[in-house]
N, C-alpha and C positions, 0 to 999 in steps of 0.2 A: 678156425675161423680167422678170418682177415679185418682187421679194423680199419676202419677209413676216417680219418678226422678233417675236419677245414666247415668251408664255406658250402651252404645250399641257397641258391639265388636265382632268380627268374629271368632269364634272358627275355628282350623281345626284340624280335627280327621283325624284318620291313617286310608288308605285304600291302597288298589291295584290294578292294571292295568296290568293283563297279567304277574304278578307275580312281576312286577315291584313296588316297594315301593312310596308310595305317600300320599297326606295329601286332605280330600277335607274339603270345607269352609260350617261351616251353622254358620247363623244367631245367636248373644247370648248374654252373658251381663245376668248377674241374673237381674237387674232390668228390661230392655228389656224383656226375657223370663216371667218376671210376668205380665209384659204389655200383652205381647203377649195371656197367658195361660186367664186373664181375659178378654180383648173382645173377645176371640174363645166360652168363657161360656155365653156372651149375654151381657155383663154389660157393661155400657157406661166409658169410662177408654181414659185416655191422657197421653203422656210420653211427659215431660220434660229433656230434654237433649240436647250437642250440639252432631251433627251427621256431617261427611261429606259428600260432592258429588264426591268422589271417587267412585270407581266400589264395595268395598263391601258398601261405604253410599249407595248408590244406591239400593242393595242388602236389605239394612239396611228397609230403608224405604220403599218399599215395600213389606216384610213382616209385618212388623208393620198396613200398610194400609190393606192389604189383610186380617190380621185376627181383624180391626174394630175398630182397633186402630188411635183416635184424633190424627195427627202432628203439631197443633196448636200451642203447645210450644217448638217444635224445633227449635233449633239455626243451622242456616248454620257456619260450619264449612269449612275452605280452607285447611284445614289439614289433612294428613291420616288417615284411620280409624285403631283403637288398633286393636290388633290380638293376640287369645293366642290359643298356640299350645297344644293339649291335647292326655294326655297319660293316660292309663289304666293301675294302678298299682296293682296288687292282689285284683281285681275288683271293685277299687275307681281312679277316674278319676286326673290327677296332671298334674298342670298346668304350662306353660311359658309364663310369657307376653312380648308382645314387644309394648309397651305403651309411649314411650319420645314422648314429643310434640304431640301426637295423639289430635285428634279434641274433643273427649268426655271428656280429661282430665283438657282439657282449661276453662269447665266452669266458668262463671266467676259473681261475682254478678250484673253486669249490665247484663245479659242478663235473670237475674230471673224474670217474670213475677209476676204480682197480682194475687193470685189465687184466683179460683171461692168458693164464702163463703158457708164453709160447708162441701166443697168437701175433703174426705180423702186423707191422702198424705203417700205415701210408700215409704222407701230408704234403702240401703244397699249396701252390697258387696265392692269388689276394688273402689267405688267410693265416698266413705269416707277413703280413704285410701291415693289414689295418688294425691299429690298436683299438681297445686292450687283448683283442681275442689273441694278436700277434704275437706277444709276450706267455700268455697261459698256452699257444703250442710248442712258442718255441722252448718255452719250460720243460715240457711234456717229452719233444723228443731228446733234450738234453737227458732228462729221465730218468728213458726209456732205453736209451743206447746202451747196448752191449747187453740190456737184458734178454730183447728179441729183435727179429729183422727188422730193421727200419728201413724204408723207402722215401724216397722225393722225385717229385717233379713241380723246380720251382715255379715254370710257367710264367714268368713274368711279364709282367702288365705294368708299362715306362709310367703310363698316365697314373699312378698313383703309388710311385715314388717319389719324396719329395725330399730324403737325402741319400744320395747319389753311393759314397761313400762308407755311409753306414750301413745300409742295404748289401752291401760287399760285403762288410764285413760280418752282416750277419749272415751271408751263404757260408760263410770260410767256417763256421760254425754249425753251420747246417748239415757241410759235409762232413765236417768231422765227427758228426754221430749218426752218419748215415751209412747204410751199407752200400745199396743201391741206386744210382743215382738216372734219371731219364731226364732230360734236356732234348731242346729242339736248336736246332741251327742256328736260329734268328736269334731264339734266346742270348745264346752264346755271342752271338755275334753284339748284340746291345754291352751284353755284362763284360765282355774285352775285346773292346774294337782292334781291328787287326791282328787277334790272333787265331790262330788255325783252329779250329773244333779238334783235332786231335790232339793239338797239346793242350787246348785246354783241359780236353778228356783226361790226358794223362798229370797233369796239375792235381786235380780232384784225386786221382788215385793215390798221389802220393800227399793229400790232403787227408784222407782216410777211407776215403769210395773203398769197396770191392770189385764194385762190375760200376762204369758208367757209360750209357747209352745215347748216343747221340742221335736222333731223327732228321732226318734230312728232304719232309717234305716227298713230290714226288719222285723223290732218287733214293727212295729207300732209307736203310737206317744200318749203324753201325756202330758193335757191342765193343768196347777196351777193358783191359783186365789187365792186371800189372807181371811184367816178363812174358806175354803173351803176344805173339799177335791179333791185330784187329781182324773181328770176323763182321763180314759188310751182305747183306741181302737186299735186293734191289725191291722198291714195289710194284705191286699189277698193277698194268696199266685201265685207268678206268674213266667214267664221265663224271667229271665232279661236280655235286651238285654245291656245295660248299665245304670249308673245310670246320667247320665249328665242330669242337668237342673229338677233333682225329687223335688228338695228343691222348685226349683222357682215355678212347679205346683203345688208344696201343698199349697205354699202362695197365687199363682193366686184363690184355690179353695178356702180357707178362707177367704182371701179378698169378690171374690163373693159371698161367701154364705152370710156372715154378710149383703152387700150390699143388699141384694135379698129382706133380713128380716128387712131392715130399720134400721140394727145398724148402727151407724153413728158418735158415741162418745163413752165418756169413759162410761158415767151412760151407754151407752146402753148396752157395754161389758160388766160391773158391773152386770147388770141384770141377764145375761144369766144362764138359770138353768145346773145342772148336765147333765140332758136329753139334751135339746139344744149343750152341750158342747160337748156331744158325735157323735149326730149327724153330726157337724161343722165338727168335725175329722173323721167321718168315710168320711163324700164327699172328705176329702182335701187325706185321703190317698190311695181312688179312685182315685183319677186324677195323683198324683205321680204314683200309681202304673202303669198307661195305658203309662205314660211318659217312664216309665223304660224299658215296652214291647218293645220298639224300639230305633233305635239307633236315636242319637242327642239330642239337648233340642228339641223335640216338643210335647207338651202341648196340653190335649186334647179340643175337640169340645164339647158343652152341649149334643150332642145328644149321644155321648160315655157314659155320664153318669147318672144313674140311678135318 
């Protein structure tokens, strides 16, 4: 089983109603949407997080249930559920949060469980970000490293950093107890201006990554691994309906594929030939892609893909 730890939070996107302007609610959270996107692919996966019993908790956890998704390690929260409001800006999504006090933010280290041994552990997004929850993951995967897989996808989100600097400094730490690392371009592109995503990739490697993945949008994506060369897969070309939540299907698809084939550590990442590495990438930037075909984070089914 795969553990997914961070943030569950309710996006609302811009719609209308008889021409009237309006906002409606889906389900989100990068960590959440990766929950989500791997049990829709079959793989047995648990989200640790706290969630409330408000009407979007509610909301919350029953998508998570419906697509097979473990709540074994949810924490009830008595607090609102986060909510960030989403805008389409020259076809990239930018976000508002309104996160004080919200129930996902409160994690806290008593309510971290003993994980199951073996079991990978994925983290990311605003939820190494907003304190106090920020501190109890980043605890967590401190840990956690080197007992089992750990994965990231920092996903960063500028509007809600507020030291520049420190936030660096706690990636450089992030990666050091990471195996796997999935980044997006842009990301890259905010956290070191003017440096090439490939050397940043190869920074990270010799930071402590195994495998880090760089996303490149509609140009596909591209795996680094240390004395290797880079293996690159381009993506289908497709109609996009937006890109909300592409990031967190590419990782739900890598996370299951690895799973599927019994990787399960680092030696197993270590392993993975050229061809395997290709392969990985082309499932993961299938599944972004079917994400993109329509509006919201939603994450495809195993039977959507090939």
């Amino acid at each position: 089983m795969i553990i997914v730890a961070g943030e569950a939070l309710i996006d609302l996107t811009p719609a209308s109603c008889s021409g009237v302007p309006g906002f409606v609610p889906h389900a989100g959270g990068s960590p959440f949407n990766v929950a989500v996107g791997i049990g829709r692919l079959g793989v047995p996966v648990a989200f640790l997080g706290r969630m409330s019993h408000d009407p979007f908790g509610r909301l919350l956890r029953t998508q998570l249930a419906a697509s097979g998704v473990d709540l074994s390690y949810v924490v009830d929260g008595t607090e609102l559920t986060t909510v960030a409001f989403v805008h389409m800006v020259n076809g990239h999504p930018e976000y508002g949060f309104y996160a004080e006090n919200s129930a996902d933010r409160l994690l806290a280290a008593t309510d971290l469980p003993e994980l199951p041994a073996g079991a990978p552990l994925h983290l990311g997004s605003i939820s190494l970000v907003l304190e106090p929850g920020a501190t109890t993951l980043s605890d967590l995967l401190a840990r956690e490293a080197g007992r089992r897989l750990i994965t990231l996808d920092p996903n960063v989100r500028p509007s809600l950093i507020t030291d520049r600097d420190a936030y660096l400094d706690r990636v450089a730490g992030w990666i050091a107890g990471s195996d796997l690392v999935k980044v997006s371009d842009a990301d890259l592109a905010w956290l070191y201006p003017d440096v090439d995503p490939a050397v940043a990739a190869e920074r990270w490697l010799a930071g402590g990554a195994a495998l880090v993945i760089v996303t490149h949008g509609g140009s596909g994506a591209i795996a680094h691994t240390a004395g290797a060369a880079a293996v690159a897969v381009e993506a289908p070309v497709i109609e996009v309906a937006d890109t909300v939540g592409a990031g967190d299907s590419f990782m739900a698809a890598t996370l299951a594929w690895l799973a599927e084939r019994g990787v399960a550590d680092r030696a197993g990442l270590l392993a993975l030939s050229a061809a395997e590495l290709s392969e990985l990438l082309t499932f993961a930037v299938q599944a972004a892609a079917i994400t993109c075909s329509r509006p919201g984070a939603d994450p495809p089914y195993r039977a959507e893909l090939p």
